[in-house]
N, C-alpha and C positions, 0 to 999 in steps of 0.2 A: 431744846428743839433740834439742835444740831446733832445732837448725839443720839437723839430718835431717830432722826433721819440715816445716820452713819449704822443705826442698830440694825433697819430695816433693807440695808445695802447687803449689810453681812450677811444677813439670812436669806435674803436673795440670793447674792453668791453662793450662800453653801449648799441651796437648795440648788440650785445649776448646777454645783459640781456635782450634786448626788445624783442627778437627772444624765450627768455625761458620763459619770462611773459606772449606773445603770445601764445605760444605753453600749458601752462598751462591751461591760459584762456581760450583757446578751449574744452580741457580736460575736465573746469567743465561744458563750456555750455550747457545747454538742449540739447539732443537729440529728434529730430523733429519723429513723428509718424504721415504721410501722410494718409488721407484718402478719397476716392473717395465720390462723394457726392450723392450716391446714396439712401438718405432720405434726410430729415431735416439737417442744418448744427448743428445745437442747440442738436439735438436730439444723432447725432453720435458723437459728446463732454462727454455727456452726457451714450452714449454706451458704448465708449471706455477711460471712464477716469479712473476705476477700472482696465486695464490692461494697460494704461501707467502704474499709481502708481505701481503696480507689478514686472513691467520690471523695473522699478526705480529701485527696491529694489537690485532687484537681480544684477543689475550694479553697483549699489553704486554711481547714476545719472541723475537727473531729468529728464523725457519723457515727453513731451507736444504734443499732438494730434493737429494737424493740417486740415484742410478740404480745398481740393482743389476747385477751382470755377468752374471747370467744369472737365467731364471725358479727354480733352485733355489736358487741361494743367495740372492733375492727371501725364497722360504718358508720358510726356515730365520733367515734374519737377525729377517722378524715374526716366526718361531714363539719364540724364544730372547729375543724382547724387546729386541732389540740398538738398535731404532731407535724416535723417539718413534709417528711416524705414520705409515702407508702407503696407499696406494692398491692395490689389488688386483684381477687379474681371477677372475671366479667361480670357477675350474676351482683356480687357485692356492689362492684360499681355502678349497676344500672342501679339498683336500691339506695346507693348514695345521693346519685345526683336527682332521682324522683324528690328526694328529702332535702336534698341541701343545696342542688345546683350545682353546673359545672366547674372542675377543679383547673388548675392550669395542667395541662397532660406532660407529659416529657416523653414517654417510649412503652412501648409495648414488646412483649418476649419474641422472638423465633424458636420454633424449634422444627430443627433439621429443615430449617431453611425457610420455613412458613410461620406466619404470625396465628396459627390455626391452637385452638384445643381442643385435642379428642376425649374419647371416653368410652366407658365399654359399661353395658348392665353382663354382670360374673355371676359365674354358679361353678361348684366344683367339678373336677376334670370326668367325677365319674356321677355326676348328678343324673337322674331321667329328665330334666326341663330340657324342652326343644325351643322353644317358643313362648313369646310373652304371655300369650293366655295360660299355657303353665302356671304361669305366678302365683295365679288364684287360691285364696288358702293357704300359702305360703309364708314363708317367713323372711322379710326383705330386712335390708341395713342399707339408709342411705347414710349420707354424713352430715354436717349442721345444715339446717334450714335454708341459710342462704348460699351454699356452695354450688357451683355452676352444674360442672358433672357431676356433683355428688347426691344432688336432689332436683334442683331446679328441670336441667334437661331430662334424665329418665324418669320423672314425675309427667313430663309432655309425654314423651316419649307412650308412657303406659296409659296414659291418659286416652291417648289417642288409640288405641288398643283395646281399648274397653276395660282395663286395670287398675281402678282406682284405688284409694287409701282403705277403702271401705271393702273393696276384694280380697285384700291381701288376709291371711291369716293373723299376721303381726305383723310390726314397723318397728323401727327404732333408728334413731340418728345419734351415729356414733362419734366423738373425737376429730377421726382426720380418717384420709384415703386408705391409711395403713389398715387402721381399725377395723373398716368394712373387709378389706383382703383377708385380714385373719379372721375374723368373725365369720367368712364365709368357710375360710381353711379350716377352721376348727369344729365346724359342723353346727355352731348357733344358730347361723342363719341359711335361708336354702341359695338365697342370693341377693346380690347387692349389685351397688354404682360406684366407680372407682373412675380417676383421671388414668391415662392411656400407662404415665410414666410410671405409675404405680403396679399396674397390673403387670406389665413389662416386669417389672424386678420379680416380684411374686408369684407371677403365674407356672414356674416350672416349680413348684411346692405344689401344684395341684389343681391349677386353677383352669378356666375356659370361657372366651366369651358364649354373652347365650344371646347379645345383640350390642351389633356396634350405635352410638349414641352419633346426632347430629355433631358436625363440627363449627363452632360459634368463635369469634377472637377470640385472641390469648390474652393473658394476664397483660396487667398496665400495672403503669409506676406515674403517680400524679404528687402535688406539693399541695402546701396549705394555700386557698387564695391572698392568703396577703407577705408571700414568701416575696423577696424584692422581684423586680426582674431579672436585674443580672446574673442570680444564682439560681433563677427559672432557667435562664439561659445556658449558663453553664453547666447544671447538671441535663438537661436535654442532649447539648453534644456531648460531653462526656459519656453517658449511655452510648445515644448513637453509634461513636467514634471506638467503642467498646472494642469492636471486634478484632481491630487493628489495632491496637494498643498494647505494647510489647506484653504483656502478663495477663491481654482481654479475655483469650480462648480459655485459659486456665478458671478464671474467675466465672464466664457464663457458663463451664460445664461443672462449679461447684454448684453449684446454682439449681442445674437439671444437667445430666450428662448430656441429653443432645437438645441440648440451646446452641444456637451457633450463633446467635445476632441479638440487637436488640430495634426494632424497626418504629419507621415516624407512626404515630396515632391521632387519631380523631375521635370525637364524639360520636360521630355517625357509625363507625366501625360495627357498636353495639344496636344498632337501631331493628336488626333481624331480631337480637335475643331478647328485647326489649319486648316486642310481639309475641315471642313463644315463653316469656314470662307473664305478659298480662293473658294469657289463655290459661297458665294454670294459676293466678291468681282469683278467673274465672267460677274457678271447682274446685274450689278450697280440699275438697272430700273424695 
């Protein structure tokens, strides 16, 4: 009996210690930084690997950027908590939290000083469209489904115009921002939706707006809800404190040349885009 008893001690113990080796080893592993593939996968490695290492720092634990393969399974991997931290665009994020509920937030982007994102509906520099009734018949490029500027808003936008999916000549939803810009450069399409920073780089190859898009918040960066708090907390200031942070300006202009900040966010921020997404979930067509 005694040695039953001594058997069942051991195996206790050693299931403890696998339970704290466990528990350790998680401790040290990578912290995933999810990101929407709304460029190049190569290229957003490459934007965001100066502020993983950053957040590294200030954790005392390696960040590895990740790139989801498309914007839905982007909103389902945050909603399901599968990864530590993500970046998000507006449009994604209201569709997350409609499905999974609110995440802990930490920051949202600036750029040139505002927590705004723009967007432009493009047509070539030397296109005939004036005007959105133009469109008609046309041949449009937005980008994935749930991208803010890239479908969501000029989807309202035409909507509200009398330009529906069903006016258009064709559609197609392409890859990322870039996509639509060259798709419109290369004469595939008559015109497309593009985020502002995009058009900005592209538009002297040819391009023109043919209507500026609402401006809706900027991109947010949230955690999984069951990340601890104190690493809620310190990546929230570390953002924040970004800007000031001897090597911060280098890191948010790899990011977006004109990011200058990363600013406090709420849930409420999105509550406009929330509205002018359930109008076009209204009209599917």
């Amino acid at each position: 009996m005694r040695q039953f008893a001594f058997s069942l001690f051991t195996l206790f113990c050693l299931f403890a210690g696998a339970a704290t080796v466990n528990a350790a080893e998680s401790a040290r592993a990578p912290l995933i930084l999810a990101v929407h593939p709304y460029l190049p996968s190569a290229e957003i490695q490459q934007r965001f690997a100066p502020l993983a290492e950053y957040l590294g720092q200030q954790l005392g634990r390696q960040v590895q950027v990740r790139v989801g393969r498309d914007y839905e399974q982007h909103i389902d991997t945050v909603g399901l908590n599968s990864v530590d931290i993500a970046f998000m665009g507006p449009a994604s994020y209201v569709k997350m939290t409609a499905r999974y509920g609110v995440k802990p937030l930490l920051a949202r982007i600036e750029i040139k000083g505002k927590p705004i994102l723009s967007g432009y509906i493009i047509t070539s520099a030397n296109s005939a469209l004036r005007n959105l009734s133009d469109l008609r018949g046309k041949r449009f490029a937005f980008v994935d489904p749930d991208s803010t500027m890239g479908t969501i808003v000029p989807r309202y936008v035409m909507q509200q115009a009398g330009v529906g999916l069903k006016q258009l000549g064709a559609y197609q939803h392409l890859g990322g921002h870039k996509d639509v810009a060259l798709g419109v450069l290369n004469g595939d399409f008559d015109a497309g939706a593009v985020k502002s920073e995009v058009y900005d780089e592209l538009a002297p190859r040819g391009l023109r707006v043919l209507v500026k898009l609402p401006d809706v918040s900027e991109h947010l960066f949230v955690t999984r809800a069951d990340l601890p708090a104190k690493q809620v907390k310190l990546l929230r200031q570390a953002l924040l404190q970004l800007k000031s942070a001897p090597n911060g300006p280098a890191i948010l202009r790899a990011i977006n040349k004109e990011m200058t900040a990363m600013a406090p966010v709420a849930d409420a921020d999105y509550n406009s885009l929330r509205k002018l997404q359930r109008a076009v979930e209204a009209k599917p067509e």
